[in-house]
PLY file of the C-alpha trace (Angstrom):
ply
format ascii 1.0
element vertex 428
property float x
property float y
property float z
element edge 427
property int vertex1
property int vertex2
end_header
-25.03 13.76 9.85
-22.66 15.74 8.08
-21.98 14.56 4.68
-18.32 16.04 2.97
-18.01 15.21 -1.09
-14.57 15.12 -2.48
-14.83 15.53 -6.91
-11.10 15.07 -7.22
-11.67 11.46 -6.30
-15.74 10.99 -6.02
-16.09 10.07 -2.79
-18.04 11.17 0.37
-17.71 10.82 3.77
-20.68 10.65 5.99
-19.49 11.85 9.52
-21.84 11.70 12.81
-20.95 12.61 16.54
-23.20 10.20 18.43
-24.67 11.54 21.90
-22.37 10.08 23.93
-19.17 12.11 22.25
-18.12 9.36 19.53
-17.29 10.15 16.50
-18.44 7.78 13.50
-17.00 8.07 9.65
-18.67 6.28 6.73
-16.89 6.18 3.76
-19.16 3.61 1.40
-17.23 2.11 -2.05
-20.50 0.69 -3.75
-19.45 -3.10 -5.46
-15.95 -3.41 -3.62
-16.11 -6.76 -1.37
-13.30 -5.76 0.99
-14.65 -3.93 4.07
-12.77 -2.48 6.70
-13.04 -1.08 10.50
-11.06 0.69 12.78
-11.53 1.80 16.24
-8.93 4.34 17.76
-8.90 6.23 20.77
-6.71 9.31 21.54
-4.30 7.97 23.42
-0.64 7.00 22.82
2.69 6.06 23.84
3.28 9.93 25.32
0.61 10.38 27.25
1.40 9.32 30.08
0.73 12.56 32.75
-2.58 14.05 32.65
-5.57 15.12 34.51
-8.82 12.88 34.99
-12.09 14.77 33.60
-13.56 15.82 37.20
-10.40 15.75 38.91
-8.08 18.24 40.22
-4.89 16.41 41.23
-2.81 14.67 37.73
-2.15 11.29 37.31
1.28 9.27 36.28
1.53 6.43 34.83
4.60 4.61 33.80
6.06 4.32 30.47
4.44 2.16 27.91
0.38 1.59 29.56
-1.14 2.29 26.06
1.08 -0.63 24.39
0.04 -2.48 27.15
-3.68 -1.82 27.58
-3.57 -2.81 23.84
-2.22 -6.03 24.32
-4.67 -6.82 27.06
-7.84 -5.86 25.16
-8.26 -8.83 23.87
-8.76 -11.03 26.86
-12.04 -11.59 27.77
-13.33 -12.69 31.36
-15.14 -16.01 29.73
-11.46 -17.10 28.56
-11.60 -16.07 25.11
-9.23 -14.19 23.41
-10.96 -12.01 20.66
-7.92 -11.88 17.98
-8.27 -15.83 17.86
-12.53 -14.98 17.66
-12.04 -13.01 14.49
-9.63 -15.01 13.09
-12.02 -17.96 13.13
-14.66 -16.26 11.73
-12.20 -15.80 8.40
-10.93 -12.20 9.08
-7.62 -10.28 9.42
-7.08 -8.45 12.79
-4.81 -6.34 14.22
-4.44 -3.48 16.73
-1.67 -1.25 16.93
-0.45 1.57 19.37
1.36 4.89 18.51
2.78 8.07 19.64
-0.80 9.90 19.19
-3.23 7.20 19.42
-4.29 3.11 19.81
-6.62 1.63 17.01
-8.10 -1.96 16.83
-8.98 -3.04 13.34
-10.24 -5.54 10.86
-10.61 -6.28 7.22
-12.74 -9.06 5.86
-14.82 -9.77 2.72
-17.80 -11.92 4.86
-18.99 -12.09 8.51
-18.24 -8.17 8.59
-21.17 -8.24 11.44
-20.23 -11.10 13.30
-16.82 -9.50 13.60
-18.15 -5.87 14.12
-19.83 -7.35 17.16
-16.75 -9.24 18.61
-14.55 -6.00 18.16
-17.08 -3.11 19.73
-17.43 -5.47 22.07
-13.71 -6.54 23.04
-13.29 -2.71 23.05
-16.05 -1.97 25.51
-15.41 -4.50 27.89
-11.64 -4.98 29.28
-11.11 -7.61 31.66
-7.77 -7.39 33.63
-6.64 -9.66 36.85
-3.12 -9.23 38.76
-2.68 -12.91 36.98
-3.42 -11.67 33.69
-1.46 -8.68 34.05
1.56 -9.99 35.50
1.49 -12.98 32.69
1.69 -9.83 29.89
4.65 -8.51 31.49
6.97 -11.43 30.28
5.40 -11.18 26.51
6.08 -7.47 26.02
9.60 -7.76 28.08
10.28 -10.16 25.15
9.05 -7.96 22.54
11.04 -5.17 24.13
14.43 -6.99 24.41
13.47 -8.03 20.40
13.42 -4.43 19.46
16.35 -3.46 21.42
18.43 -5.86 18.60
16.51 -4.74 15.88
18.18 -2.04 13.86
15.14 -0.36 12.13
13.53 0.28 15.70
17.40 1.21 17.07
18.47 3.60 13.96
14.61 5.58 14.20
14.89 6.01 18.38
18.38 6.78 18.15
17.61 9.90 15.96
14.64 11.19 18.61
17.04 10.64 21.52
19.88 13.28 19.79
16.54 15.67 18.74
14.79 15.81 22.09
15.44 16.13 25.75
12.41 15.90 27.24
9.81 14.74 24.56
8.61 11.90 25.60
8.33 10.74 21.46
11.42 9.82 22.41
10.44 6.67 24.76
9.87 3.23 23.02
5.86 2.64 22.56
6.86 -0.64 24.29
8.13 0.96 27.83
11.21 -0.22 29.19
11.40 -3.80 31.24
11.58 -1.23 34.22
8.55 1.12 33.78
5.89 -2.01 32.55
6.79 -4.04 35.68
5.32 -0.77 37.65
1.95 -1.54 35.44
-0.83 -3.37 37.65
-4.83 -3.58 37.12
-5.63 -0.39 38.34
-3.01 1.72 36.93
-4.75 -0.36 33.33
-8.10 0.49 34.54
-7.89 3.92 35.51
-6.25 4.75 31.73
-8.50 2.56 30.31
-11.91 4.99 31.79
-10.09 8.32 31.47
-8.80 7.43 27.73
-11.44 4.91 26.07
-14.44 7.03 26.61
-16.15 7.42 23.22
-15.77 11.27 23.19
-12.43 10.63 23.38
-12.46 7.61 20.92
-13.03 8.17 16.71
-14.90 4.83 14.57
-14.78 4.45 10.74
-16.22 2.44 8.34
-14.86 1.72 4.63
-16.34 -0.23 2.30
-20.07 -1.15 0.62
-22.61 0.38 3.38
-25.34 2.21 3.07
-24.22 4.98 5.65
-27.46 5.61 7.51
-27.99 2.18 8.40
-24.40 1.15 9.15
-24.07 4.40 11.72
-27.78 2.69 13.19
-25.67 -0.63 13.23
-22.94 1.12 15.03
-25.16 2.82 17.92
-26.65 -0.43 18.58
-23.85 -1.90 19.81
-22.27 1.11 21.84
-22.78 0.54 25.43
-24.66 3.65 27.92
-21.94 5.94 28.49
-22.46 9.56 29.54
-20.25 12.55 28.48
-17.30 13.42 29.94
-14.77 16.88 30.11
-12.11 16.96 28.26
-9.14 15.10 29.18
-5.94 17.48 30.34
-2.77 16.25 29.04
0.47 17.37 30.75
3.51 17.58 28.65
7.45 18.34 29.48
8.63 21.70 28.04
11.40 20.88 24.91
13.75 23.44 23.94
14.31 23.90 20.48
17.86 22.63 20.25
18.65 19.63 19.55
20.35 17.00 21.81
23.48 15.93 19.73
24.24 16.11 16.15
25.50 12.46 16.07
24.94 9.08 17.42
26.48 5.41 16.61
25.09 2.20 17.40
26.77 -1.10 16.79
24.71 -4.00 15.84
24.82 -6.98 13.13
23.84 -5.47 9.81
24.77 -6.25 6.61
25.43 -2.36 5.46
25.23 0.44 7.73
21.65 1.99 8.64
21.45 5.84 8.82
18.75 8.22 10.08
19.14 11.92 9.23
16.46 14.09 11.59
15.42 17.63 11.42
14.10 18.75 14.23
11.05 21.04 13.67
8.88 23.78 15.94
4.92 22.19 16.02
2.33 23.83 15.27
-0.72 23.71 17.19
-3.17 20.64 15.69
-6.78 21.24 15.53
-9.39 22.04 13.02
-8.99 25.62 13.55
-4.97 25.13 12.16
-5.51 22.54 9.89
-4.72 24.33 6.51
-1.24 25.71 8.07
-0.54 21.68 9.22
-2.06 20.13 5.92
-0.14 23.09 3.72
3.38 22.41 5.79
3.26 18.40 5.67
2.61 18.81 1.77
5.47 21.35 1.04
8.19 19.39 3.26
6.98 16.15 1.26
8.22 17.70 -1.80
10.95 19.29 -1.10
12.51 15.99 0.35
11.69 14.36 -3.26
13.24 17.72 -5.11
16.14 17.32 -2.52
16.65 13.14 -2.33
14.00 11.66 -3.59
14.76 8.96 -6.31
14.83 11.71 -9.57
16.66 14.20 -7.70
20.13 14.77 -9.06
21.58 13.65 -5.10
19.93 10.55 -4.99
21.15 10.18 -9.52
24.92 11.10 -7.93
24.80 8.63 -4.78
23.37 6.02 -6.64
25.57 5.23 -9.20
28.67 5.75 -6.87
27.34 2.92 -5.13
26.76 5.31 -1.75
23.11 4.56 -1.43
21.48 1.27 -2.96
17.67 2.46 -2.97
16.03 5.69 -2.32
15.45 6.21 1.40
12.23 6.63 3.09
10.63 9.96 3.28
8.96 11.26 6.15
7.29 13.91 7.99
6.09 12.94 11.59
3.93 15.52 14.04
1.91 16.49 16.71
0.29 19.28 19.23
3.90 18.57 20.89
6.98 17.28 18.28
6.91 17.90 14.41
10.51 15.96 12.78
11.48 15.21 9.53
13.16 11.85 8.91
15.38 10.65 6.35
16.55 6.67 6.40
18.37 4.38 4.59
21.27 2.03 4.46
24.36 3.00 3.10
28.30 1.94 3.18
29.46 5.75 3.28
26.28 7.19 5.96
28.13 10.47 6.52
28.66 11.18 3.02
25.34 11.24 2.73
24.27 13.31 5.67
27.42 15.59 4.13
26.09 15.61 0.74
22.49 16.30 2.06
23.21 19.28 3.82
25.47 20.50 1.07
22.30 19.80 -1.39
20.28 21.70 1.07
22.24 25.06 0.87
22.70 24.54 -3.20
18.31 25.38 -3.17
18.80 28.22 -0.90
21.06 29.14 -2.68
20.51 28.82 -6.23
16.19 28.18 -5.71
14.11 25.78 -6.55
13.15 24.90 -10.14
9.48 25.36 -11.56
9.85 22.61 -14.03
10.83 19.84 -11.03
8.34 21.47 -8.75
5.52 20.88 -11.13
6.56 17.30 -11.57
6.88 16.28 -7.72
3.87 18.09 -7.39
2.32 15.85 -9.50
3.46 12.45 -8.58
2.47 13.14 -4.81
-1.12 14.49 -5.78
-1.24 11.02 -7.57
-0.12 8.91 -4.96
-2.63 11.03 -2.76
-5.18 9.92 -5.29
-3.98 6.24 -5.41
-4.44 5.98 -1.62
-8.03 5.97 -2.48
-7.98 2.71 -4.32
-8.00 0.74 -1.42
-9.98 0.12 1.67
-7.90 -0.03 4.26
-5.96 2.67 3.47
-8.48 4.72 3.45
-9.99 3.72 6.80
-6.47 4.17 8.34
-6.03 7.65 6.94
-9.38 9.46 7.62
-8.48 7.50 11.05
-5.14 8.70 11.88
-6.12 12.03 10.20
-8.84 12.78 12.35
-6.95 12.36 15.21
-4.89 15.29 14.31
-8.15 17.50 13.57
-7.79 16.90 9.88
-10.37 15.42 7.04
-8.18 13.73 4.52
-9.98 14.60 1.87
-8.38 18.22 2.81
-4.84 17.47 1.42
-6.28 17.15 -2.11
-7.55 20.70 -1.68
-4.52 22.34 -0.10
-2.46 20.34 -3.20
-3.28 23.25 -5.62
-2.28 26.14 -3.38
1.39 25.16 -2.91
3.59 27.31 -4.89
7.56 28.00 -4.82
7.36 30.74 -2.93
5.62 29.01 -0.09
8.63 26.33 -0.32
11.48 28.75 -0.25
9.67 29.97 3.16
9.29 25.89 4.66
13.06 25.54 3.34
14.41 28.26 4.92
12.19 27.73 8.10
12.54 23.85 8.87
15.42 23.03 6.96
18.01 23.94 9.47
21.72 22.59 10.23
21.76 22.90 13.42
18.40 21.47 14.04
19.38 18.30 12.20
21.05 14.83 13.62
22.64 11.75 12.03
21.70 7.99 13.54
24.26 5.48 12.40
23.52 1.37 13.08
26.57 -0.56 11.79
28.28 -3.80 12.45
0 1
1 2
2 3
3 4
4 5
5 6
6 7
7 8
8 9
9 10
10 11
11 12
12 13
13 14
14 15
15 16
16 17
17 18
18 19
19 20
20 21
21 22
22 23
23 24
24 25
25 26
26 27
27 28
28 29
29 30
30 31
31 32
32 33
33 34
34 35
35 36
36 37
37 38
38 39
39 40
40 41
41 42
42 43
43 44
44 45
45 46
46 47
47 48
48 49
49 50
50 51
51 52
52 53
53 54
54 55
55 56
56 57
57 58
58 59
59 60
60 61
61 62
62 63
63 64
64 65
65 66
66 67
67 68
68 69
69 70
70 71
71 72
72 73
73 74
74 75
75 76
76 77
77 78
78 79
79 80
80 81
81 82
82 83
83 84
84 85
85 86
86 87
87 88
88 89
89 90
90 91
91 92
92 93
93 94
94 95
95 96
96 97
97 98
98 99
99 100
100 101
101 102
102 103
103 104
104 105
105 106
106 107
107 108
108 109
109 110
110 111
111 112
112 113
113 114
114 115
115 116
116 117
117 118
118 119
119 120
120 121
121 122
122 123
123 124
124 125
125 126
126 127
127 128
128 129
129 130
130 131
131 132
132 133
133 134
134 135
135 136
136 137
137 138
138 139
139 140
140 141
141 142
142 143
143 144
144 145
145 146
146 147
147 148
148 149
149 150
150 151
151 152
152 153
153 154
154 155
155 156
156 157
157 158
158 159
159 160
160 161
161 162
162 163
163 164
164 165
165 166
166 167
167 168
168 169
169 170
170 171
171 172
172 173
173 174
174 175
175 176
176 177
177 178
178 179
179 180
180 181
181 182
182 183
183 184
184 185
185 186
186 187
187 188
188 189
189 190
190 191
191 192
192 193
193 194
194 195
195 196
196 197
197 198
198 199
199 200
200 201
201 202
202 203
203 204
204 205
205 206
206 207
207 208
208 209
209 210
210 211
211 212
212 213
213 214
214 215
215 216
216 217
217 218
218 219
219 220
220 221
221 222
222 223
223 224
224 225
225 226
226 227
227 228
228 229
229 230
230 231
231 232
232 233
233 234
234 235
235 236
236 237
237 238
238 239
239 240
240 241
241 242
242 243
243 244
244 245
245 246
246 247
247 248
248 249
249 250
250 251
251 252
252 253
253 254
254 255
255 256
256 257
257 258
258 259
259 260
260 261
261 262
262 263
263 264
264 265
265 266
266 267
267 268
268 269
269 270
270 271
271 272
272 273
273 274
274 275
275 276
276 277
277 278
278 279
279 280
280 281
281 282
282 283
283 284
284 285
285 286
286 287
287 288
288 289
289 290
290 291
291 292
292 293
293 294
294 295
295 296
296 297
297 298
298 299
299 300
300 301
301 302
302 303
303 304
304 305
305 306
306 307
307 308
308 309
309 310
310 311
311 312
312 313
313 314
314 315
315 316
316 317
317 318
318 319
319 320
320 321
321 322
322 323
323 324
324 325
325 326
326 327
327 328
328 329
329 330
330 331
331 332
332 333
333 334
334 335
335 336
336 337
337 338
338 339
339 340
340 341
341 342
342 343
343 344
344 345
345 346
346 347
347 348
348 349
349 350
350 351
351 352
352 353
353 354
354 355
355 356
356 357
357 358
358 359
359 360
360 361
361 362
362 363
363 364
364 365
365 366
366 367
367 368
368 369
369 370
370 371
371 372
372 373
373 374
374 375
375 376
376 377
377 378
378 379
379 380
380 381
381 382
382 383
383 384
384 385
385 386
386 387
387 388
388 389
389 390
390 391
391 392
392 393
393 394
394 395
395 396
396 397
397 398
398 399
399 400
400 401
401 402
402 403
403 404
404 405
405 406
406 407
407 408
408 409
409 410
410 411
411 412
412 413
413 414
414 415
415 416
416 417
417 418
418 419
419 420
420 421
421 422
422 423
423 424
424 425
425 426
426 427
């Protein structure tokens, strides 16, 4: 067991790789009564052309099998379903699927056990019938027809369809009504061995366990399972350019949505890179507060002349394969902002970036980094989601202190770029 202290916030994680390849994180927070658990695999929405450990020949799937395997997890051959198990037993459950990976969760304050034993074993044991199968096809052609009116979902995909040709980040987790009515048992099966194998697959723990015993607690409900090679994952190539600068969507909205992406070279994810993709991710997060975050003199300017009406969200999503930054928010005037942004953008190149408001944002993220250790699930989902991308979380906190202006200038300069960025409009 490999035990990793953090001062900064006192607290250790306890971090095992069982025989059979899985990987098992303990992070115990003595007196709290919430405990959580979350189960993810490597696997998500673009994976979808790869090579079978022991194989030679790749395999394609259609469009949207990890959404879908998700959704069927939780039928069980007796005629159970395990979300309505767990519920009973007085805790909240969920699973979820991304672009990088599928976790199945829970977060209770008793029966942790009796749930930890309906979930490893849900997880372990799918159960899937041409019946079964062909039943899920009308529930997630109604969730995908939901999200096709909903302008969030419309105003985010928009934005990857201008940045990327090929990428398939692009593609709704969901699939299309086309590609899902392709999915059958075996096609759920066969991703189901190649991408639920426990050395592919990452466990954690959060809450008040003594580590030893609750990684004992873990093993004993893991099933035989020998190791496999690694899995081969076949991606398009993407140039760097981007798509289009601009696309409009009409919908009913009360104000106009707006996505402004930047699309961004990836680095390569892994332990071995971590630092450069930890160091990156921290330096883009404050130079989007320094640039329109809410004390930024842009955001000051379009808020009181009524362009924006909150500060938009803030983000930095990446991957072995796509790294974008995205920008959203809802405004009457959307290309005044995108306008104003890019005019704000060549003002720091320009002029440089300020100590004094470095200092500050530099602050107020490292806090919010801290704050994320206050609760539970947040910290399961992190160290999760985290690990998928080769990183401890704990690892951010360290790289805080070595981010300096000169280090910005270069991630300005270097991702920042006009013609790499887009504008997603959703109005009525």
């Amino acid at each position: 067991m490999q035990i990793i202290e953090n001062l900064k916030v006192k607290e250790k994680v306890y971090m095992e790789k069982l025989e059979n390849g899985l990987a098992v994180m303990v992070i115990p927070k003595k007196d709290v009564l919430k405990k959580y658990l979350i189960w993810g695999t490597r696997y998500g929405s673009i994976d979808s052309e790869f090579i079978v450990p022991g194989e030679k020949e790749k395999t394609q799937v259609p469009m949207g099998v990890a959404h879908f395997l998700e959704h069927k997890m939780f039928e069980q051959e007796n005629g159970t379903n395990s979300l309505d198990v767990l519920t009973a037993l007085g805790v909240n459950a969920n699973a979820y699927t991304s672009n990088d990976h599928t976790a199945y969760l829970f977060e209770c304050t008793e029966n942790f056990y009796e749930a930890m034993d309906e979930l490893m074993d849900y997880v372990q044991h799918p159960y899937f019938t041409d019946e079964n199968v062909e039943k899920e096809k009308g529930i997630i052609g109604q969730e995908i027809k939901m999200y096709d009116d909903y302008p969030d979902w419309r105003v985010y995909y928009n934005s990857l369809e201008a940045m990327y040709h090929n990428n398939p980040v692009k593609l709704d987790t969901a699939g299309t009504i086309e590609s899902i009515s392709k999915i059958d048992k075996d096609v759920l099966y066969r991703c189901y061995q190649t991408f639920y194998h426990p050395s592919n697959m990452v466990l954690v723990v959060c809450g008040d366990f003594e580590p030893e015993k609750m990684i004992e607690e873990v093993k004993k409900r893991l099933i035989p399972n020998k190791q496999t090679g690694e899995i081969t994952r076949i991606y398009p190539t993407e140039p760097e350019e981007i798509v289009k600068e601009k696309v409009e969507q009409t919908l009913e909205v009360s104000q106009p949505l707006f996505t402004i992406g930047i699309k961004d070279k990836p680095e390569v994810c892994g332990v071995e890179n971590k630092n450069v993709m930890i160091k990156k991710q921290i330096a883009i997060e404050i130079l989007l507060n320094l640039i329109i975050g809410r004390s930024s003199a842009l955001y000051q300017e379009l808020y009181q002349n009524g362009i924006l009406y909150a500060q938009p969200s803030l983000e930095y999503e990446f991957s072995n394969i796509y790294a974008h930054v995205l920008i959203t928010g809802q405004s009457n005037q959307p290309e005044e902002v995108y306008q104003k942004f890019k005019m704000e953008i060549k003002r720091f190149k320009t002029e440089g970036i300020d100590e004094k408001d470095f200092l500050r944002i530099k602050k107020m993220i490292y806090g919010g980094y801290i704050r994320e250790y206050n609760d539970v699930g947040d910290i399961a989902r992190m160290f999760l989601a985290d690990s998928m991308k080769g990183i401890n979380s704990f690892d951010y906190l360290e790289e805080m202190e070595g981010i300096n202006v000169e280090y910005l200038k270069q991630v300005l300069n270097d991702v920042f770029k006009e013609d790499k960025m887009v504008l997603s409009i959703v109005k009525n």
